[in-house]
C-alpha positions in Angstrom: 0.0 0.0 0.0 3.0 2.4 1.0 3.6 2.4 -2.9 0.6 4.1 -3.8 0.4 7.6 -4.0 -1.9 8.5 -1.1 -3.0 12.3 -2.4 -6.1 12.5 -5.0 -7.4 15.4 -6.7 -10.8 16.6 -5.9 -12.1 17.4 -9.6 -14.8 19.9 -9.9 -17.1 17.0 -11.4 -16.2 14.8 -7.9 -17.2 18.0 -6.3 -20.6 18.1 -7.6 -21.5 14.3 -7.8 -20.5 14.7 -3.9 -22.7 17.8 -3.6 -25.7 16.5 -4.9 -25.9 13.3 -3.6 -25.2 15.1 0.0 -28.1 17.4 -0.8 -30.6 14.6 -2.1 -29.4 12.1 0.9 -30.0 14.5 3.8 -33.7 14.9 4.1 -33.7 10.8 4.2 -30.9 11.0 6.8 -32.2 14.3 9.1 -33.6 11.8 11.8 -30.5 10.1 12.3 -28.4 13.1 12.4 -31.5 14.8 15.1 -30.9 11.5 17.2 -27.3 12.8 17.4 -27.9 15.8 18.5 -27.4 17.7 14.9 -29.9 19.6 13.6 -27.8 22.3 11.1 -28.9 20.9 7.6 -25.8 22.9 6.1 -23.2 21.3 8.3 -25.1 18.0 7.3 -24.7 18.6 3.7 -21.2 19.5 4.2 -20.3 15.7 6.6 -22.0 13.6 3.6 -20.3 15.8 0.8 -16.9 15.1 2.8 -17.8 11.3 3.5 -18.5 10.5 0.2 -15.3 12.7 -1.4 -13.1 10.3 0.6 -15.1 7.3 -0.4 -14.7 8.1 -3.8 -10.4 8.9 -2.9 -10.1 5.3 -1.7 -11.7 3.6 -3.7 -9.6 5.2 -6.9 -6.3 3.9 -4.9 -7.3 0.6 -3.0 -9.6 -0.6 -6.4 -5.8 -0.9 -8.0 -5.1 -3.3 -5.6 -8.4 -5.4 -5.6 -10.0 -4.6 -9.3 -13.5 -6.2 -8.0 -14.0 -3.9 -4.7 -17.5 -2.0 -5.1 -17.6 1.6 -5.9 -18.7 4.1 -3.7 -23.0 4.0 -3.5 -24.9 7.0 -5.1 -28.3 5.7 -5.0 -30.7 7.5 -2.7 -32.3 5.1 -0.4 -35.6 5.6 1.6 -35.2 6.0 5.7 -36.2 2.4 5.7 -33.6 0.9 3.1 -31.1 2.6 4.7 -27.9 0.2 5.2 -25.2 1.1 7.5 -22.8 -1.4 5.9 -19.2 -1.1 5.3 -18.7 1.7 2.6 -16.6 -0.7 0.3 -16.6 -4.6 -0.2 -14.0 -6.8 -2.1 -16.3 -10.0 -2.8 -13.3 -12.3 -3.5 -11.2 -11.4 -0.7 -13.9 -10.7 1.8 -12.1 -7.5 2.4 -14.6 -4.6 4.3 -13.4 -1.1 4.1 -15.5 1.5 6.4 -14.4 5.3 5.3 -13.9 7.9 8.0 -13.4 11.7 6.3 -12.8 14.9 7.8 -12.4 18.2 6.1 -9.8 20.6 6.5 -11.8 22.9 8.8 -12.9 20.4 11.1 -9.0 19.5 11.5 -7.8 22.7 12.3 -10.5 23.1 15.1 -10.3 19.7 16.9 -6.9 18.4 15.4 -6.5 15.2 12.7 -9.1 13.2 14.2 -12.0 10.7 13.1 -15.5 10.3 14.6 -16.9 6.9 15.5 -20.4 6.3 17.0 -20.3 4.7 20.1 -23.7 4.3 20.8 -23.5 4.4 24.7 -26.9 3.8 25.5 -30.1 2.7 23.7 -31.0 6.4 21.9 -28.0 6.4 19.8 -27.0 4.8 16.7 -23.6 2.4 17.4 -21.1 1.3 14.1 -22.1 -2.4 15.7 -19.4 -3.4 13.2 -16.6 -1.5 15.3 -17.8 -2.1 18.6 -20.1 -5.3 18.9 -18.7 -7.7 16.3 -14.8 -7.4 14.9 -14.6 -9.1 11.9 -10.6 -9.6 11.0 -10.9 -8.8 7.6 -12.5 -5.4 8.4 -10.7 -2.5 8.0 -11.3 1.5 8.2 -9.6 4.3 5.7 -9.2 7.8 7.3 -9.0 10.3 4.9 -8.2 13.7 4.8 -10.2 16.6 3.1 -9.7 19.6 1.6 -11.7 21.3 -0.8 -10.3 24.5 -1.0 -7.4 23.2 -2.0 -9.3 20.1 -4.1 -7.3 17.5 -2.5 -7.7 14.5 -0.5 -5.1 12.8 1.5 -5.1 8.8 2.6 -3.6 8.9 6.1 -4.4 5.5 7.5 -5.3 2.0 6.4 -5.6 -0.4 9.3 -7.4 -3.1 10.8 -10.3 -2.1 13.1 -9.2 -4.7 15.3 -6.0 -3.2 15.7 -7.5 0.2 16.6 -8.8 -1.6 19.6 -5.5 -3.3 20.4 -3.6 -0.8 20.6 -7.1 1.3 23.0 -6.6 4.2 19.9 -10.7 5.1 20.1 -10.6 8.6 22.8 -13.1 10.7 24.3 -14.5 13.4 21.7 -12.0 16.6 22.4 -15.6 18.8 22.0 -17.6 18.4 25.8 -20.9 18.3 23.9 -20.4 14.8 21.2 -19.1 12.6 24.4 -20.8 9.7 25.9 -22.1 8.4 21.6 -19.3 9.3 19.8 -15.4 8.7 20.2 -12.2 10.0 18.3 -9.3 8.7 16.4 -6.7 10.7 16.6 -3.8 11.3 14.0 -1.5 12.0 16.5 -2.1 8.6 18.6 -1.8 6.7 15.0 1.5 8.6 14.0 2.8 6.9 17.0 3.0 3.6 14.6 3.9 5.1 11.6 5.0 1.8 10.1 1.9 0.3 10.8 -0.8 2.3 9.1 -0.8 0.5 6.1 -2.6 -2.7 6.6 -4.0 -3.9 3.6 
């Protein structure tokens, strides 16, 4: 994985295949994001557009080492087709790869960091695939995000199991998102630099 180049280029068309599917995705998503607490539509827009940029970043890099991993979903699903599955699935190799994003702004204001949801208690959502059932061959991607600049960056590839090994998911840095949502930090992965390229 080291060999690949881990920057992308946000291309204007990216942009706006992001943008709309963000904008068409967040009336179907608006309870969710209320259950969390979240109620600014804008910022909303702005997390899916984001989410689905890095999507779209890994797959263009990982899909050249497995050719049959699924490309990044665009479909519009009603509230109750709504699948909370890994982001991107080699078949063959059984390979899941969640994607974690986080723009530019986000980073300078809470540091390099990636939100999880914890789901401590029965009113919020949990990624049950991070904390209730490891699966070996599950991984998660954290990508970095920068639209003024129209570039992504691949900073980590690793094994979701290992993120619990080495006790890397933290308390939220902002006092409001603790209790159903924890934080990878950058800085706590950079402390195993040769390590963050799994796959």
């Amino acid at each position: 994985m080291t060999t690949i180049d881990p920057k992308f280029i946000i291309s204007e068309n990216l942009l706006e295949k992001c943008l709309s599917f963000a904008k068409s995705s967040v009336n179907t998503s608006s309870d969710k994001y209320a259950s969390r607490n979240q109620f600014d539509v804008e910022k909303i827009v702005k997390d899916i557009r984001v989410g689905k940029i890095g999507e779209e970043g890994v797959y263009e890099k990982v899909s050249v080492l497995y050719p049959e991993l699924s490309k990044p979903d665009h479909q519009i699903y009603s509230k109750k087709d709504k699948s909370w599955s890994s982001d991107l699935i080699d078949e063959p190799s059984g390979i899941h790869i969640a994607v974690k994003s986080q723009d530019i702004g986000s980073a300078i204001s809470f540091g390099e960091s990636w939100v999880f949801q914890y789901g401590n208690g029965g009113k919020y959502d949990c990624d049950t695939g991070v904390f209730k059932t490891v699966d070996p061959k599950h991984y998660v991607a954290f990508v970095g995000v920068n639209i003024p600049k129209r570039v992504g960056t691949l900073r980590a590839i690793v094994k979701i199991q290992w993120l619990h090994d080495k006790k890397l998911f933290k308390e939220m840095k902002k006092q409001s998102l603790r209790g159903n949502k924890v934080a990878v930090y950058y800085e706590d992965l950079e402390k195993y630099k040769n390590e963050l390229w799994q796959l």
